[in-house]
C-alpha positions as CSV (number, residue, x, y, z in Angstrom):
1,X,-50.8,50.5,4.0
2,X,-51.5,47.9,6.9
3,X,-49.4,45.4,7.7
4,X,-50.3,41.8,8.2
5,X,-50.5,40.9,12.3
6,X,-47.0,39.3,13.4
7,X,-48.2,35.0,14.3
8,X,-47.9,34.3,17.8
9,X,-44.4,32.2,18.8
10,X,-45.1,28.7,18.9
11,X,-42.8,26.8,21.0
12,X,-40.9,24.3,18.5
13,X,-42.4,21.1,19.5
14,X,-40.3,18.6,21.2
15,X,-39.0,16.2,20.8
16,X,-38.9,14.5,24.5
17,X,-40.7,11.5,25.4
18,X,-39.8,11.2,29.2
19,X,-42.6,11.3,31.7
20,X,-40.5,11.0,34.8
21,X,-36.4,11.8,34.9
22,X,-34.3,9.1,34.3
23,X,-31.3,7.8,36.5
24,X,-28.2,6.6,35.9
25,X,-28.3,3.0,37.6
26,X,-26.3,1.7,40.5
27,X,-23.0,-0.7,39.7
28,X,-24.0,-4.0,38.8
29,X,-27.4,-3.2,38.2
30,X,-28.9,-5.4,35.3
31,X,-32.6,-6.9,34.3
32,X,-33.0,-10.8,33.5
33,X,-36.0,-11.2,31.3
34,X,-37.5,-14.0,31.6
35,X,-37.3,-16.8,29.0
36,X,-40.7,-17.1,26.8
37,X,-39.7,-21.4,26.0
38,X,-38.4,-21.6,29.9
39,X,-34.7,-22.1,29.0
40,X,-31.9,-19.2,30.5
41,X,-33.0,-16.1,31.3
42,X,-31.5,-12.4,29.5
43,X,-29.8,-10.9,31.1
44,X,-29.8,-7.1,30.1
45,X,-27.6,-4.3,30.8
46,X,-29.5,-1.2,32.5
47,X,-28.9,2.3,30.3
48,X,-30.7,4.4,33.2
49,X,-33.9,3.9,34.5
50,X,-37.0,6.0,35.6
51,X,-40.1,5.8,37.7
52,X,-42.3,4.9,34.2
53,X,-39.1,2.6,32.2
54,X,-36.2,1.7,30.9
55,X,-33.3,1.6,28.2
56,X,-31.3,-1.2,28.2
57,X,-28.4,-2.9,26.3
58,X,-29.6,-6.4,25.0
59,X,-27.9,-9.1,22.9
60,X,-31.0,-9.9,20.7
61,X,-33.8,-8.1,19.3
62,X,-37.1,-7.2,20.5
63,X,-39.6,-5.7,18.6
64,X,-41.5,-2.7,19.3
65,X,-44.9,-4.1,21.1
66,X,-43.1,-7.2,23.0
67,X,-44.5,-7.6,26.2
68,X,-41.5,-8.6,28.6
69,X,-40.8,-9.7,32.4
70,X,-38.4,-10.2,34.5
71,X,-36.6,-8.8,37.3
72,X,-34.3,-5.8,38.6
73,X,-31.4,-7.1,40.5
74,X,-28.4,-5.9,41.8
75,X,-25.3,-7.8,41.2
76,X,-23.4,-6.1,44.3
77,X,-26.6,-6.1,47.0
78,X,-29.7,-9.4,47.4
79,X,-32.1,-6.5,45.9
80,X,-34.2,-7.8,43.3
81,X,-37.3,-6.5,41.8
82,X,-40.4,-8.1,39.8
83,X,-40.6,-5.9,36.9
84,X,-43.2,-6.4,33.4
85,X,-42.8,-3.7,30.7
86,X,-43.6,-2.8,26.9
87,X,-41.3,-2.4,24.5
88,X,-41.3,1.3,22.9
89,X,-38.4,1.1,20.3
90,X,-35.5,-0.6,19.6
91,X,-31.7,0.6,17.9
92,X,-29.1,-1.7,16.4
93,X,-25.9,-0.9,18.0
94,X,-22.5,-1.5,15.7
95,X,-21.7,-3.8,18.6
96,X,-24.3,-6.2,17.7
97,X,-26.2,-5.9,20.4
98,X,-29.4,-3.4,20.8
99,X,-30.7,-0.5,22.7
100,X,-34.6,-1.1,24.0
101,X,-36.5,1.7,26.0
102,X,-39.5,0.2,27.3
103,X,-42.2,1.3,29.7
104,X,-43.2,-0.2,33.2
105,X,-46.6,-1.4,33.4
106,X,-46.5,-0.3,37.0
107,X,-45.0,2.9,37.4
108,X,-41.9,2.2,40.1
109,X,-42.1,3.6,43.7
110,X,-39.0,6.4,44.4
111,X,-38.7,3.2,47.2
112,X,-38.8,0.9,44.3
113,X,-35.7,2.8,42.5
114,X,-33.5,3.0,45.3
115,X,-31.7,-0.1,45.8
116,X,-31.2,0.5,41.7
117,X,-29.9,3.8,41.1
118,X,-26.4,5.5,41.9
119,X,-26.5,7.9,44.9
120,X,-26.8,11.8,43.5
Protein backbone atom coordinates (compact mmCIF):
# COMPACT_ATOMS: atom_id res chain seq x y z
CA UNK A 1 0.00 0.00 0.00
CA UNK A 2 1.58 3.44 -1.03
CA UNK A 3 0.77 6.38 0.37
CA UNK A 4 -0.21 9.51 -1.34
CA UNK A 5 3.07 12.21 -1.33
CA UNK A 6 2.50 14.77 1.70
CA UNK A 7 1.78 18.69 -0.49
CA UNK A 8 4.41 20.93 0.02
CA UNK A 9 3.59 23.89 2.90
CA UNK A 10 2.34 26.82 1.32
CA UNK A 11 2.84 29.93 3.27
CA UNK A 12 -0.88 31.22 4.09
CA UNK A 13 -1.07 34.17 1.98
CA UNK A 14 -1.11 37.53 3.51
CA UNK A 15 -2.74 39.67 4.00
CA UNK A 16 -0.31 42.93 4.13
CA UNK A 17 -0.39 45.58 1.64
CA UNK A 18 2.59 47.75 2.87
CA UNK A 19 5.42 48.31 0.51
CA UNK A 20 7.49 50.46 2.77
CA UNK A 21 7.04 50.61 6.99
CA UNK A 22 4.89 52.96 8.16
CA UNK A 23 5.58 55.75 10.95
CA UNK A 24 3.77 57.07 13.54
CA UNK A 25 3.74 60.93 12.65
CA UNK A 26 5.24 63.81 14.56
CA UNK A 27 2.82 66.12 16.96
CA UNK A 28 0.81 68.33 15.05
CA UNK A 29 1.39 66.68 11.89
CA UNK A 30 -1.75 66.97 9.52
CA UNK A 31 -2.39 67.12 5.52
CA UNK A 32 -4.64 70.00 4.02
CA UNK A 33 -6.10 68.83 0.78
CA UNK A 34 -6.68 71.03 -1.38
CA UNK A 35 -10.24 72.24 -2.28
CA UNK A 36 -11.49 70.85 -5.80
CA UNK A 37 -14.31 74.35 -6.17
CA UNK A 38 -11.22 76.63 -4.52
CA UNK A 39 -13.12 77.28 -1.16
CA UNK A 40 -11.24 76.03 2.46
CA UNK A 41 -8.94 73.56 2.33
CA UNK A 42 -9.28 69.78 4.46
CA UNK A 43 -7.54 69.52 6.76
CA UNK A 44 -6.84 65.82 7.58
CA UNK A 45 -5.46 64.16 10.63
CA UNK A 46 -2.23 61.88 9.76
CA UNK A 47 -2.81 57.98 11.08
CA UNK A 48 1.02 57.21 10.21
CA UNK A 49 2.68 57.68 7.19
CA UNK A 50 5.33 55.80 4.89
CA UNK A 51 7.76 56.41 2.13
CA UNK A 52 4.84 55.09 -0.54
CA UNK A 53 1.34 56.70 1.59
CA UNK A 54 -0.90 57.44 3.93
CA UNK A 55 -3.96 56.75 6.45
CA UNK A 56 -5.57 59.57 7.56
CA UNK A 57 -8.64 60.65 9.66
CA UNK A 58 -11.02 62.84 7.43
CA UNK A 59 -14.34 64.43 8.06
CA UNK A 60 -15.92 63.59 4.63
CA UNK A 61 -15.75 60.81 2.27
CA UNK A 62 -13.54 60.03 -0.52
CA UNK A 63 -13.99 57.32 -2.64
CA UNK A 64 -11.69 54.75 -3.64
CA UNK A 65 -9.89 56.14 -7.03
CA UNK A 66 -10.00 60.09 -5.90
CA UNK A 67 -7.04 61.72 -7.05
CA UNK A 68 -6.09 64.20 -4.14
CA UNK A 69 -3.40 67.05 -3.31
CA UNK A 70 -2.30 68.99 -0.88
CA UNK A 71 0.35 69.44 1.48
CA UNK A 72 2.24 67.91 4.66
CA UNK A 73 2.69 70.42 7.31
CA UNK A 74 3.62 70.62 10.69
CA UNK A 75 1.52 72.53 13.04
CA UNK A 76 4.51 72.84 15.72
CA UNK A 77 7.66 73.54 12.92
CA UNK A 78 7.31 75.99 9.18
CA UNK A 79 7.75 72.37 7.46
CA UNK A 80 5.42 71.84 4.78
CA UNK A 81 5.35 69.45 2.02
CA UNK A 82 3.62 69.29 -1.60
CA UNK A 83 2.11 66.00 -1.58
CA UNK A 84 -0.57 64.28 -4.61
CA UNK A 85 -1.80 60.75 -3.76
CA UNK A 86 -4.59 58.00 -4.76
CA UNK A 87 -7.05 56.98 -2.69
CA UNK A 88 -6.83 53.01 -1.91
CA UNK A 89 -9.85 52.51 0.46
CA UNK A 90 -11.88 54.22 2.74
CA UNK A 91 -13.68 53.01 6.48
CA UNK A 92 -16.59 54.80 8.15
CA UNK A 93 -15.58 55.49 11.61
CA UNK A 94 -18.59 55.56 14.42
CA UNK A 95 -17.22 59.00 14.94
CA UNK A 96 -18.52 60.18 11.70
CA UNK A 97 -15.54 60.85 10.26
CA UNK A 98 -13.39 58.31 7.93
CA UNK A 99 -10.24 56.43 7.67
CA UNK A 100 -8.48 56.85 3.96
CA UNK A 101 -5.08 55.07 3.16
CA UNK A 102 -3.84 56.41 -0.02
CA UNK A 103 -0.73 56.12 -2.01
CA UNK A 104 1.92 58.81 -2.99
CA UNK A 105 2.37 59.35 -6.54
CA UNK A 106 5.94 60.09 -5.68
CA UNK A 107 7.34 57.89 -3.34
CA UNK A 108 8.66 60.29 -0.30
CA UNK A 109 12.46 60.77 0.36
CA UNK A 110 13.64 59.27 4.16
CA UNK A 111 14.62 63.42 3.88
CA UNK A 112 11.14 63.96 2.87
CA UNK A 113 9.64 62.01 6.10
CA UNK A 114 11.67 63.62 8.56
CA UNK A 115 10.34 66.83 9.59
CA UNK A 116 6.90 64.47 9.70
CA UNK A 117 7.49 61.64 11.80
CA UNK A 118 8.14 61.19 15.60
CA UNK A 119 11.82 60.51 16.58
CA UNK A 120 12.40 56.39 17.16
Amino acid sequence: MSSAPTPAAVPAPSSERRVAPRRQPAMGTVCRLDSPDGGPSALALIWNISQSGISMLLNAPQPAGTLLAGYLESMVSDAMLRVSMKIVHVKPLDTGDFFIGAHFEHPLTPNDMKPFVAEE
